[in-house]
C-alpha atoms as a printed R data frame, in Angstrom:
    type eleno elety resid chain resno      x       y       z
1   ATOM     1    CA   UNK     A     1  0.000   0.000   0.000
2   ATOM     2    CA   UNK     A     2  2.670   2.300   0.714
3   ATOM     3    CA   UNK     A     3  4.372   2.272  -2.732
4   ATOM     4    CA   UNK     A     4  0.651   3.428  -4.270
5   ATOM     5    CA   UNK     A     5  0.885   6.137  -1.740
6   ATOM     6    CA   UNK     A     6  4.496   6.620  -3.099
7   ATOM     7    CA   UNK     A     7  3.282   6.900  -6.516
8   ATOM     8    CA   UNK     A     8  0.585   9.396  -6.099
9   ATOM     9    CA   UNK     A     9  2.764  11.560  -4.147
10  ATOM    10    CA   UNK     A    10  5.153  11.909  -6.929
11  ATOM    11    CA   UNK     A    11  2.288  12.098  -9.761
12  ATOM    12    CA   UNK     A    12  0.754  14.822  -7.608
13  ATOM    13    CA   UNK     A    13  2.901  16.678  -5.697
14  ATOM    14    CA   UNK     A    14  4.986  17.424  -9.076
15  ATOM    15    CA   UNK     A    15  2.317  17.977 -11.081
16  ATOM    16    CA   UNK     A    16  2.869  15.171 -14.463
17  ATOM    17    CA   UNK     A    17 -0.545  16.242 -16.432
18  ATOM    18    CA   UNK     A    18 -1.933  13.503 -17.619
19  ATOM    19    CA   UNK     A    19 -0.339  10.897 -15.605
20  ATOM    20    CA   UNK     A    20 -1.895   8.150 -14.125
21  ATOM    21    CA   UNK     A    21 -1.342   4.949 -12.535
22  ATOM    22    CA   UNK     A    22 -3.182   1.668 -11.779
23  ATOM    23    CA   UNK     A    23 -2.395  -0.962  -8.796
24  ATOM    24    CA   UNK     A    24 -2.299  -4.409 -10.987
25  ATOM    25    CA   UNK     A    25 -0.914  -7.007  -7.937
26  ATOM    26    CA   UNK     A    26 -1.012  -6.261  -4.491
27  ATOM    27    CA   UNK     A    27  0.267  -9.040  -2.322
28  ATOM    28    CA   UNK     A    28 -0.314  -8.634   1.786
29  ATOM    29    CA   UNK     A    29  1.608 -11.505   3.228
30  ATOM    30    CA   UNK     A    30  5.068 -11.034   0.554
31  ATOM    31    CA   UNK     A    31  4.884  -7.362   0.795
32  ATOM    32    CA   UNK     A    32  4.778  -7.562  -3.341
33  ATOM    33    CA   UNK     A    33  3.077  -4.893  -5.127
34  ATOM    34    CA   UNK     A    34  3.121  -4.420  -9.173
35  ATOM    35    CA   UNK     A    35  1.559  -1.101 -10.409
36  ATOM    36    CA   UNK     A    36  0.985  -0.115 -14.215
37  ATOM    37    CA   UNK     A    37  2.101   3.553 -14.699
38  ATOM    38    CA   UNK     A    38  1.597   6.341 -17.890
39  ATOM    39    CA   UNK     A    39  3.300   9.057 -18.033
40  ATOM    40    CA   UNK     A    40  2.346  12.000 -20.601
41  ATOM    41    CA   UNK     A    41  4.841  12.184 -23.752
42  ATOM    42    CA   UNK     A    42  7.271  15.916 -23.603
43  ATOM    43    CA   UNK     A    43  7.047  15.789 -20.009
44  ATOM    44    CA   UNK     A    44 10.038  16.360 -17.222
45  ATOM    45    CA   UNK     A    45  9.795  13.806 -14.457
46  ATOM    46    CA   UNK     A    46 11.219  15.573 -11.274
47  ATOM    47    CA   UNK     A    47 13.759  14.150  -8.717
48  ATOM    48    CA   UNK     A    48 11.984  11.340  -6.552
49  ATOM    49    CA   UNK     A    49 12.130   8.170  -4.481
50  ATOM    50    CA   UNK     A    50 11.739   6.699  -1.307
51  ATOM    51    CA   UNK     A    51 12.770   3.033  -1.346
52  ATOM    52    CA   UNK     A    52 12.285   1.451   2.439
53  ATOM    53    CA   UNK     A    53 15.132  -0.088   4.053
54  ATOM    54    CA   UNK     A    54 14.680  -4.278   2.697
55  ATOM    55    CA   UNK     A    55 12.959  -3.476  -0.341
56  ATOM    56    CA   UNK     A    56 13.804  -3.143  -4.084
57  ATOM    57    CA   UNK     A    57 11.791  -2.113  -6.882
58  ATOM    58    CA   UNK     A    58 12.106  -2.836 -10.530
59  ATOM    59    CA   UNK     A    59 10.606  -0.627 -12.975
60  ATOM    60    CA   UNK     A    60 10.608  -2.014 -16.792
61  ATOM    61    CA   UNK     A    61  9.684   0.184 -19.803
62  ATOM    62    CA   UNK     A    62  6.783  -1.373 -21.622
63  ATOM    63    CA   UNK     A    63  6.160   1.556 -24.268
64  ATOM    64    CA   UNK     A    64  7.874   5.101 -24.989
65  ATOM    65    CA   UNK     A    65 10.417   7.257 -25.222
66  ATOM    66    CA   UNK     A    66 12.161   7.659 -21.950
67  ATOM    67    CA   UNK     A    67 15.749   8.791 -20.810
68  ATOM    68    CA   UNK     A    68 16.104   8.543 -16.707
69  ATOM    69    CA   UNK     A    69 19.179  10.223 -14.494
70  ATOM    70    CA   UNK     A    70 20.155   8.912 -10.915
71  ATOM    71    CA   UNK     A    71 20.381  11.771  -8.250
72  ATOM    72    CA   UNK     A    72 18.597  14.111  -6.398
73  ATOM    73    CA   UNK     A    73 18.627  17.129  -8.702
74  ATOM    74    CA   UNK     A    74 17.349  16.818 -12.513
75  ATOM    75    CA   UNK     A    75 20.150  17.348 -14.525
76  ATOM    76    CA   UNK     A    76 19.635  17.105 -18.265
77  ATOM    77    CA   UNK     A    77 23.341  16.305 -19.053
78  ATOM    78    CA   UNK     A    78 22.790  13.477 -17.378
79  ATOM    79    CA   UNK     A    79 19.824  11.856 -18.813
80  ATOM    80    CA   UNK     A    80 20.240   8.220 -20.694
81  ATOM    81    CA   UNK     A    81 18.382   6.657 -23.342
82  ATOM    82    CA   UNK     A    82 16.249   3.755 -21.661
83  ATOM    83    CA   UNK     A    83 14.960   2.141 -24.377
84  ATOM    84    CA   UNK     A    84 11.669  -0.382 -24.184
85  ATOM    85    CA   UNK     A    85 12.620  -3.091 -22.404
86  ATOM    86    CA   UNK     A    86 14.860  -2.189 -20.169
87  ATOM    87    CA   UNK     A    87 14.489  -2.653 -16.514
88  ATOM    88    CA   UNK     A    88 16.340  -0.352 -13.254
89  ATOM    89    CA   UNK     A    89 16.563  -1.871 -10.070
90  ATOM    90    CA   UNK     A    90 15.958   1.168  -7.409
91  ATOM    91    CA   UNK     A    91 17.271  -0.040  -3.880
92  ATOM    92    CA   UNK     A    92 17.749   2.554  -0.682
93  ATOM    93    CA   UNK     A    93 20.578   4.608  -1.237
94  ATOM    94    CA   UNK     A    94 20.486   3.829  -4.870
95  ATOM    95    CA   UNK     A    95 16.816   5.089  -5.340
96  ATOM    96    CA   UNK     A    96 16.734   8.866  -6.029
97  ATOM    97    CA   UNK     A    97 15.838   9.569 -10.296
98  ATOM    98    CA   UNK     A    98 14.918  11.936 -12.459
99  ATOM    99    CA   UNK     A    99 13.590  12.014 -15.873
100 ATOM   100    CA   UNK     A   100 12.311  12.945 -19.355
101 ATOM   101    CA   UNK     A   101  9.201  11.742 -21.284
102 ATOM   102    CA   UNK     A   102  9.746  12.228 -25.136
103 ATOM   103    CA   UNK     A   103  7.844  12.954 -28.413
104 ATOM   104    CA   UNK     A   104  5.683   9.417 -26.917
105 ATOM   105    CA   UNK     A   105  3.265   8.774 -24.118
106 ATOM   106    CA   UNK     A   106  5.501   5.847 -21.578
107 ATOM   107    CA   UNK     A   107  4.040   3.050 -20.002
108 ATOM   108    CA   UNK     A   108  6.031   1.309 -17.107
109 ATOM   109    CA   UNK     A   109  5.774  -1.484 -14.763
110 ATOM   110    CA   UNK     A   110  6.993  -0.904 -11.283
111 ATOM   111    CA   UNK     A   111  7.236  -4.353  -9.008
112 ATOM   112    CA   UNK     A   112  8.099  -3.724  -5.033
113 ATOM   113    CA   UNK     A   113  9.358  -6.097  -3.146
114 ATOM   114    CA   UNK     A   114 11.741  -7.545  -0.943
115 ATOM   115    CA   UNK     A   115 15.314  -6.851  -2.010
116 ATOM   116    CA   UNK     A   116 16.103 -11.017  -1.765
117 ATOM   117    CA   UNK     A   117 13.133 -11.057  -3.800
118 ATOM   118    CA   UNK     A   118 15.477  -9.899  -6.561
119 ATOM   119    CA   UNK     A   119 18.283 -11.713  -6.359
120 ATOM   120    CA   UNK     A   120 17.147 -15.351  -6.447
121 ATOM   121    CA   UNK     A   121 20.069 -17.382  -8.552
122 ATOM   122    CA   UNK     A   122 18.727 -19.381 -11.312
123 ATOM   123    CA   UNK     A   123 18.568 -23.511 -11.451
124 ATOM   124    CA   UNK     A   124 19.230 -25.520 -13.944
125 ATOM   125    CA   UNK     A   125 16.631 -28.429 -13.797
């Protein structure tokens, strides 16, 4: 619930026109929460995040142009091409980004959860 809370916050209290968001998975007893986001195409995407102590999020671009900076200020020397597909791992201390919509609405998908959550090694069965 908190990371919806999160989300609004940052879609409100900066102001994104047009930008929405949508809860998809919300999982009580793993703490796991997936929410669909939009963001409006030509927009700036203000310094932001607030990853609890234990938790991870990954946020995948499903659609878009996007280009995302690490840091607390927005810096547009700074901003990187993030083409569709890719996928940034926010953890605390590494969880403060900025950004830049361009000429094309984005669509991401933002999973929360526990940072082990993330790093489970693969088997080969």
């Amino acid at each position: 619930m908190q990371l919806i809370l999160i989300i609004v916050v940052i879609l409100t209290r900066h102001s994104i026109p047009g930008a929405k968001h949508f809860r998809i998975y919300n999982d009580e007893d793993t703490g796991v929460v997936a929410v669909k986001i939009w963001l409006p195409a030509n927009s700036d995407i203000p310094a932001h995040g607030r990853i609890k102590e234990g938790k991870a999020a990954a946020v995948m671009v499903l659609s878009g142009d996007l280009e995302l900076g690490m840091g607390d200020q927005f810096d547009a020397n700074k901003l990187v091409h993030t083409p569709v597909g890719s996928v940034v791992i926010l953890t605390p201390g590494n969880d403060t980004h900025y950004g830049r919509t361009g000429h094309t609405p984005v669509e991401l998908l933002q999973i929360v959860g526990d940072a082990d959550q993330f790093a489970v090694p693969l088997k080969n069965d």
